[in-house]
KOLFIDO-863197 format. One record per atom (N, C-alpha, C, O, CB): residue in three letters; x, y, z. Coordinates in steps of 0.2 Angstrom, whole numbers, plus 5000, padded with zeros to 4 digits. Each point is the difference from the previous one (the first is absolute). Glycine has a CB too. Example, Ala and Ser with C-alpha at 12.3 -4.5 7.8 and 13.67 -1.06 7.14 Angstrom:
<sites>
ALA506649725039ALA499650065000ALA500450065000ALA500549995003ALA498649955003SER500750114990SER500450065001SER499650055003SER500350065001SER500349914989
</sites>
This chain:
<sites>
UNK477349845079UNK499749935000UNK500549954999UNK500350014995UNK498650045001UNK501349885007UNK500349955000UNK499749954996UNK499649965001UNK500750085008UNK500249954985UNK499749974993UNK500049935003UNK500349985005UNK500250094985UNK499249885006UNK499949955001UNK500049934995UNK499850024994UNK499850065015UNK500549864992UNK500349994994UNK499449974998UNK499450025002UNK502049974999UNK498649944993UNK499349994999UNK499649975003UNK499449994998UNK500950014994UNK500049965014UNK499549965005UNK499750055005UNK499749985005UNK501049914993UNK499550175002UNK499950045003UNK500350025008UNK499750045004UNK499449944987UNK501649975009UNK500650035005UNK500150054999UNK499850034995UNK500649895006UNK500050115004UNK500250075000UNK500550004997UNK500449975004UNK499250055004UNK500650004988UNK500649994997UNK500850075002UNK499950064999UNK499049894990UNK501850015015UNK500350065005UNK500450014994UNK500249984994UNK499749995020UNK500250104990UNK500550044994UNK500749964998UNK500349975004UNK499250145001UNK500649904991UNK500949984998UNK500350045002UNK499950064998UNK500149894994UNK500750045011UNK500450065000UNK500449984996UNK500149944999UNK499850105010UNK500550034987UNK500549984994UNK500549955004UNK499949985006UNK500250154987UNK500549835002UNK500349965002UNK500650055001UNK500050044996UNK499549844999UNK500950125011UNK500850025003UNK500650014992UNK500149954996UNK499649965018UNK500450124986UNK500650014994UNK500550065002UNK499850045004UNK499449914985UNK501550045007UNK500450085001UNK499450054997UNK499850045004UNK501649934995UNK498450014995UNK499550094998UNK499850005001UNK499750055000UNK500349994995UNK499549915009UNK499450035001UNK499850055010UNK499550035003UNK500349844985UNK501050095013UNK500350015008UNK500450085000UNK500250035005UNK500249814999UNK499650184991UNK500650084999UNK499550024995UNK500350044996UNK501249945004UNK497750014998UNK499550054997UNK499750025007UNK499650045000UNK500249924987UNK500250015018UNK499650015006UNK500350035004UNK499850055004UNK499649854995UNK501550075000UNK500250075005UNK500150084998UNK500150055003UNK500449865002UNK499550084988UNK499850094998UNK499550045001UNK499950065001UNK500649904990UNK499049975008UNK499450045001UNK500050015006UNK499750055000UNK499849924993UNK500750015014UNK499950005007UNK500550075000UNK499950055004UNK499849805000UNK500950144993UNK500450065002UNK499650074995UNK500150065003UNK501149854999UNK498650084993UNK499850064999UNK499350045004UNK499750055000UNK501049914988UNK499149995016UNK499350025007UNK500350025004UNK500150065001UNK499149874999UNK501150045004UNK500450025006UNK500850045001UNK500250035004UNK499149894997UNK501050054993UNK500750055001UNK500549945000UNK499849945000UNK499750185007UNK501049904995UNK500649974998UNK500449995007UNK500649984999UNK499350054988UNK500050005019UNK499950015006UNK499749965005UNK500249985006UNK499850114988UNK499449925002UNK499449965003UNK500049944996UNK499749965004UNK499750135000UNK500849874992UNK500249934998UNK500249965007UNK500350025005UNK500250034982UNK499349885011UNK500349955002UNK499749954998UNK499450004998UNK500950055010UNK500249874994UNK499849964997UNK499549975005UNK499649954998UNK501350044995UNK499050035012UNK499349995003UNK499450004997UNK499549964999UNK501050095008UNK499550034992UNK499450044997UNK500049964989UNK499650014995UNK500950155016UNK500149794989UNK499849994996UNK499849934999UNK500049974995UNK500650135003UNK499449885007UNK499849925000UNK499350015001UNK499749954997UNK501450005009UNK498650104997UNK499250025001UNK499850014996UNK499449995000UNK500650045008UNK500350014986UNK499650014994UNK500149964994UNK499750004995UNK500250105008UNK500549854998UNK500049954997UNK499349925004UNK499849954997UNK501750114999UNK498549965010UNK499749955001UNK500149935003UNK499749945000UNK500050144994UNK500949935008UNK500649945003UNK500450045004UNK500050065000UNK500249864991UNK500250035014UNK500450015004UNK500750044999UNK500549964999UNK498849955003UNK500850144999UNK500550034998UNK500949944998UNK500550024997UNK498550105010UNK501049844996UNK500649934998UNK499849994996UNK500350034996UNK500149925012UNK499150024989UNK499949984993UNK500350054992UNK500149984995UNK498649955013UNK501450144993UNK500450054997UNK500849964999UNK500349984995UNK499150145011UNK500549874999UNK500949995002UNK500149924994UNK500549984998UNK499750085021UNK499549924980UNK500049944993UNK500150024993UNK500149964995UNK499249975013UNK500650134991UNK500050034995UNK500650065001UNK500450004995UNK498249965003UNK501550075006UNK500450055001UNK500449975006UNK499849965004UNK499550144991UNK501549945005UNK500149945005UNK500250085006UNK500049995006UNK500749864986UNK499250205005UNK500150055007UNK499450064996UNK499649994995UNK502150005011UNK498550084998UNK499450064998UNK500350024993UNK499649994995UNK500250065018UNK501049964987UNK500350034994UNK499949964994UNK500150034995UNK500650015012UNK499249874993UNK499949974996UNK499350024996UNK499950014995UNK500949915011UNK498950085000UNK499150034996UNK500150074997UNK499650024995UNK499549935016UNK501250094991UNK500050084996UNK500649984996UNK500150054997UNK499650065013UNK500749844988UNK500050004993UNK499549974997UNK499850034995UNK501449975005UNK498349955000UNK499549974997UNK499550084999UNK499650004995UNK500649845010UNK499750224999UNK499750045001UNK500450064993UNK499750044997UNK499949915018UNK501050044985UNK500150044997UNK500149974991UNK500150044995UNK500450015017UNK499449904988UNK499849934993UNK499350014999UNK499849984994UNK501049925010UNK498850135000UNK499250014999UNK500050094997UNK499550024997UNK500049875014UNK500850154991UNK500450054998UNK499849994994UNK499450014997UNK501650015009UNK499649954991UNK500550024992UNK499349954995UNK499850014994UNK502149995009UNK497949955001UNK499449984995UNK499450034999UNK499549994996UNK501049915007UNK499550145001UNK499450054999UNK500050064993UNK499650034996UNK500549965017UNK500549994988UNK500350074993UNK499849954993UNK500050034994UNK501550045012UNK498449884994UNK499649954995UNK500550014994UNK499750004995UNK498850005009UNK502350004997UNK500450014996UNK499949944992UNK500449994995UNK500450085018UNK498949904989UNK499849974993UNK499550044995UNK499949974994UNK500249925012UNK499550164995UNK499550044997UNK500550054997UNK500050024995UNK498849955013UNK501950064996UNK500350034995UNK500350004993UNK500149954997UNK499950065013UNK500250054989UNK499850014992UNK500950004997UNK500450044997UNK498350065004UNK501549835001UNK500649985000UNK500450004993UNK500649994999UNK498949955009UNK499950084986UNK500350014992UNK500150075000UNK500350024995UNK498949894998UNK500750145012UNK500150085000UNK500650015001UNK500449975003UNK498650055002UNK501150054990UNK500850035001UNK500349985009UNK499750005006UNK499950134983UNK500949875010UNK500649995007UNK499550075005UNK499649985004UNK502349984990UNK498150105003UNK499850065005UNK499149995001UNK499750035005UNK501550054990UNK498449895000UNK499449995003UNK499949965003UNK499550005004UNK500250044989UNK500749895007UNK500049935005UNK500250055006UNK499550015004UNK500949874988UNK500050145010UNK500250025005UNK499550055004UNK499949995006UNK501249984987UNK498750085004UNK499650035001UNK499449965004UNK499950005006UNK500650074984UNK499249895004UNK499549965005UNK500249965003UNK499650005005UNK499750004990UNK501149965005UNK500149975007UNK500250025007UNK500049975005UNK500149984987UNK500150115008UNK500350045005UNK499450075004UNK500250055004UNK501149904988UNK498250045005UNK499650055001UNK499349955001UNK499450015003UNK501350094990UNK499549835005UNK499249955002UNK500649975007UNK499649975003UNK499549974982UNK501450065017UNK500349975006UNK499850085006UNK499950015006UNK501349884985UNK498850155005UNK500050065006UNK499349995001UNK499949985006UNK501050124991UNK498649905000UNK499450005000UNK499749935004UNK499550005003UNK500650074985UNK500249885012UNK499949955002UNK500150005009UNK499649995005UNK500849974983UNK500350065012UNK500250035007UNK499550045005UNK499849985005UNK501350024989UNK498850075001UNK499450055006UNK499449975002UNK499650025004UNK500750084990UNK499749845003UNK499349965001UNK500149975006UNK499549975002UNK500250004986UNK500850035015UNK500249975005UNK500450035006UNK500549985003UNK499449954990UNK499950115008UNK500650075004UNK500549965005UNK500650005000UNK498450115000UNK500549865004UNK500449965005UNK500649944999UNK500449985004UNK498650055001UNK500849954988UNK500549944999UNK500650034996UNK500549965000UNK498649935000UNK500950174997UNK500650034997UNK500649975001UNK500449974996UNK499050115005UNK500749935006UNK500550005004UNK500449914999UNK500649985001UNK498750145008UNK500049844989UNK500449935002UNK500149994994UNK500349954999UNK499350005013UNK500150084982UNK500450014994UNK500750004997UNK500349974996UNK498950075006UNK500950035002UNK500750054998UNK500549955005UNK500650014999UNK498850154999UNK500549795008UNK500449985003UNK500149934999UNK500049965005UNK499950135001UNK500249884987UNK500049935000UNK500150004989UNK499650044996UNK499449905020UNK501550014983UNK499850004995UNK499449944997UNK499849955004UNK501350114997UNK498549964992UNK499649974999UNK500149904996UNK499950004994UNK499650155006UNK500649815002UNK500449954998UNK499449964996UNK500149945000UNK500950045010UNK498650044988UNK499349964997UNK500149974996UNK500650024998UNK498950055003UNK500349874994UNK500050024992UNK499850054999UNK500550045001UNK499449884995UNK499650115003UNK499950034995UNK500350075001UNK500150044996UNK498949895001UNK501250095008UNK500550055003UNK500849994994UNK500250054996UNK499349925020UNK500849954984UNK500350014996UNK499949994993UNK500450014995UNK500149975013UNK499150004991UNK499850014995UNK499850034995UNK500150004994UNK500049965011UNK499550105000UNK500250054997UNK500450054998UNK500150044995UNK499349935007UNK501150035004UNK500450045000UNK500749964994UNK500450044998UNK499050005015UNK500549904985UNK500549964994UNK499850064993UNK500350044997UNK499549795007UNK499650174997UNK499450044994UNK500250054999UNK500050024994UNK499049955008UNK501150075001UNK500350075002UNK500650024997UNK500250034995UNK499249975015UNK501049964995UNK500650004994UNK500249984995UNK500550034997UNK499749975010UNK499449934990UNK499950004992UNK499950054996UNK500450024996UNK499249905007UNK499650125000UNK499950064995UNK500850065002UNK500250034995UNK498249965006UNK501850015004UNK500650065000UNK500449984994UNK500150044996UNK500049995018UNK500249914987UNK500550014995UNK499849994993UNK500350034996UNK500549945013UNK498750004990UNK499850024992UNK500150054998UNK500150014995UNK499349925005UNK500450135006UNK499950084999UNK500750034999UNK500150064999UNK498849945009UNK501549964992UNK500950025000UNK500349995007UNK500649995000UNK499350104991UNK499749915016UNK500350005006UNK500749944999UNK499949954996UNK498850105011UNK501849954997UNK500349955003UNK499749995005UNK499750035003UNK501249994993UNK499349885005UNK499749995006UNK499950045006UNK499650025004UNK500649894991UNK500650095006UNK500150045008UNK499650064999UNK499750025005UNK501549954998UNK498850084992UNK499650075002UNK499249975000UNK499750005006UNK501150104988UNK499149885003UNK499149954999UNK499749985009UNK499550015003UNK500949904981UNK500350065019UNK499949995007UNK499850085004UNK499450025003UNK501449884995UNK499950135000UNK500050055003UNK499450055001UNK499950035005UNK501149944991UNK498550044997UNK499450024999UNK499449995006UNK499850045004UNK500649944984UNK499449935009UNK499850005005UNK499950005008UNK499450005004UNK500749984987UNK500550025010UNK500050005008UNK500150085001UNK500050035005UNK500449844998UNK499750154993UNK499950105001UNK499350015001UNK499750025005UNK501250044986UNK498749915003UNK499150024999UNK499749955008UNK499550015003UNK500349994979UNK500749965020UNK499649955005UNK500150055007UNK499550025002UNK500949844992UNK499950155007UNK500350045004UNK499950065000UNK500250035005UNK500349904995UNK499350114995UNK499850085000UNK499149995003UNK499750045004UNK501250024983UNK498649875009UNK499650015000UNK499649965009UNK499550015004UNK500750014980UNK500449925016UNK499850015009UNK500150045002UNK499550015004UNK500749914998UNK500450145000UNK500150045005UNK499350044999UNK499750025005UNK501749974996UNK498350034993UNK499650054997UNK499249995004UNK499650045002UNK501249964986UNK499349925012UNK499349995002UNK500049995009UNK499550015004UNK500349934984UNK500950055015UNK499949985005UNK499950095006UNK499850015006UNK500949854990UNK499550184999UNK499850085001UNK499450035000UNK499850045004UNK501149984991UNK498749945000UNK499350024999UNK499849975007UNK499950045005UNK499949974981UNK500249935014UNK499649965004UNK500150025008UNK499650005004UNK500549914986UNK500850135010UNK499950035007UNK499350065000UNK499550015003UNK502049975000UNK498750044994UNK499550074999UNK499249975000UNK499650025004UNK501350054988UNK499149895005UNK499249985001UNK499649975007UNK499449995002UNK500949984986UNK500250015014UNK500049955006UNK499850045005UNK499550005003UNK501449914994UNK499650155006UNK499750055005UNK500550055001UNK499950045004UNK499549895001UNK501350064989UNK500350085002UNK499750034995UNK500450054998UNK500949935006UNK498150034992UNK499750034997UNK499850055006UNK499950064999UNK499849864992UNK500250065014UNK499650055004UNK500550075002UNK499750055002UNK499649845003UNK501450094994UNK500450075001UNK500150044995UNK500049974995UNK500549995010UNK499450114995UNK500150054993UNK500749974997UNK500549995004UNK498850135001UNK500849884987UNK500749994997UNK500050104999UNK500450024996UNK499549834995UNK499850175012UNK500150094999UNK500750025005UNK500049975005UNK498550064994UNK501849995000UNK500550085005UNK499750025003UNK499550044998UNK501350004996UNK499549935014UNK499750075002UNK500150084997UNK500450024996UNK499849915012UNK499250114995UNK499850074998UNK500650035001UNK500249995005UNK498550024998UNK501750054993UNK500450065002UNK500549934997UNK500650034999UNK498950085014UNK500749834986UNK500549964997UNK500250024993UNK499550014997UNK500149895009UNK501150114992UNK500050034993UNK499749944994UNK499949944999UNK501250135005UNK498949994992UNK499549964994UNK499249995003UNK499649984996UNK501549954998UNK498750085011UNK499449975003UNK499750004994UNK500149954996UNK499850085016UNK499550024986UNK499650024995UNK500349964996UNK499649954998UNK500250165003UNK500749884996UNK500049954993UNK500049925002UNK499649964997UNK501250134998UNK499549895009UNK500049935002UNK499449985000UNK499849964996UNK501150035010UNK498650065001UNK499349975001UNK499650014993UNK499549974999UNK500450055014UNK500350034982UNK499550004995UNK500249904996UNK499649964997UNK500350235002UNK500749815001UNK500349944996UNK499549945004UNK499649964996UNK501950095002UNK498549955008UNK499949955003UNK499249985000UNK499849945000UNK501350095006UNK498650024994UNK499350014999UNK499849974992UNK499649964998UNK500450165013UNK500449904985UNK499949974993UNK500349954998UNK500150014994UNK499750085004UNK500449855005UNK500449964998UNK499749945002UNK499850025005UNK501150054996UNK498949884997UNK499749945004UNK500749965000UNK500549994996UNK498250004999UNK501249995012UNK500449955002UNK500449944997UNK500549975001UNK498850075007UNK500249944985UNK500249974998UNK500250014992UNK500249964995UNK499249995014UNK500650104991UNK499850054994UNK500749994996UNK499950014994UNK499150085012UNK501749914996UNK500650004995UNK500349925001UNK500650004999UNK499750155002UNK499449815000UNK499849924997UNK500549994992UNK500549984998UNK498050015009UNK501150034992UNK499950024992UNK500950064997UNK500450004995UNK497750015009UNK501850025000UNK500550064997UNK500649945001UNK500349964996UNK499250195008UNK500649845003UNK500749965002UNK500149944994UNK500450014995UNK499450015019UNK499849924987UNK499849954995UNK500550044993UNK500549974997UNK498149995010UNK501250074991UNK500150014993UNK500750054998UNK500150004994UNK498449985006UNK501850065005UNK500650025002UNK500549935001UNK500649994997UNK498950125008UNK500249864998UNK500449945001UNK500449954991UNK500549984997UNK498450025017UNK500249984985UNK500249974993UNK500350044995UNK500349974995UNK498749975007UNK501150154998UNK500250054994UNK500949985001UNK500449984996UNK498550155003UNK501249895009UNK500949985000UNK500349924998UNK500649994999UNK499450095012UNK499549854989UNK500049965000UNK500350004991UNK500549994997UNK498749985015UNK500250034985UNK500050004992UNK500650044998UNK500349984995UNK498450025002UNK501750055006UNK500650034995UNK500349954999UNK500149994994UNK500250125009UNK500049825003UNK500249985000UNK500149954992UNK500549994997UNK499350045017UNK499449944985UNK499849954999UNK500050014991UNK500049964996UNK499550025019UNK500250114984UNK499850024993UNK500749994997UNK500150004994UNK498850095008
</sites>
């Protein structure tokens, strides 16, 4: 039913006003329906509801919009709700397991993640935060870097593996072929393992070689 206002016109819809976020939440969402393949700024001018040139005032090419896409990423991780007073190894922990988590939510944009850095505020800003807590924890700066971009980088490559697998090389067996050595063991491994299942083991191998440094 078409509302109407008090004289009883019809009252037409509003459409949101044009901004970068509000122009890189629309293309995530469009990319996480169709794929990243199937993207265009065509396809995204239509679901915004304008002319696909009117993008180009806000972004000045495609790559410019998949960084604003990849800025709608890291703000998802709502890195202000983290538990920023937590030991160096439990900040780390949650943030790097709410950024994987953030990611699978999006299989298709992974990719324009892991290929751009994130120049945000709050990108740096959190990331200033981080290294605050490291070196209170004893880190030097340079290793406190170094940390980071190990956990940044173990936990993109980690997700952008899952996300192939979810997407459609799931559909191949991770088994050996039958009569392959070890068969029996691998497929029994493989059959019991979730794909996402040593997230968690790595993660935390990571932080034990970090701390000798640091205790």
């Amino acid at each position: 039913m078409q509302r109407a206002d008090a004289g009883g016109s019809p009252v037409r819809p509003t459409k949101p006003t044009l901004n970068h976020e509000y122009i890189a939440s629309v293309a995530l969402a469009l990319i996480d329906r169709v794929g990243l393949g199937k993207f265009s700024m065509r396809k995204l001018g239509a679901e915004l509801g304008v002319d696909p040139m009117a993008v180009y005032y806000y972004y000045r090419d495609q790559e410019s919009l998949f960084d604003g896409v990849a800025e709608a990423l890291f703000d998802e991780l709502d890195s202000g709700t983290i538990r920023w007073e937590s030991s160096w190894r439990e900040l780390c922990e949650e943030f790097f397991t709410r950024l994987r988590d953030t990611l699978l939510a999006h299989p298709h944009a992974v990719s324009i993640f892991a290929t751009r850095p994130v120049r945000s505020r709050a990108a740096i800003e959190s990331g200033e935060r981080a290294i605050a807590v490291l070196c209170e924890a004893g880190f030097t700066p340079a290793l406190a870097l170094q940390l980071t971009r190990c956990l940044r980088e173990f936990t993109i490559g980690h997700a952008q593996s899952v996300a192939a697998v979810r997407l459609g090389a799931g559909l191949r067996s991770r088994k050996p072929e039958p009569g392959a050595p070890d068969y029996n063991l691998i497929a029994r491994s493989a059959d019991a393992a979730d794909i996402d299942a040593h997230f968690g083991v790595g993660l935390r191998a990571m932080l034990d070689g970090f701390e000798r440094p640091a205790g």
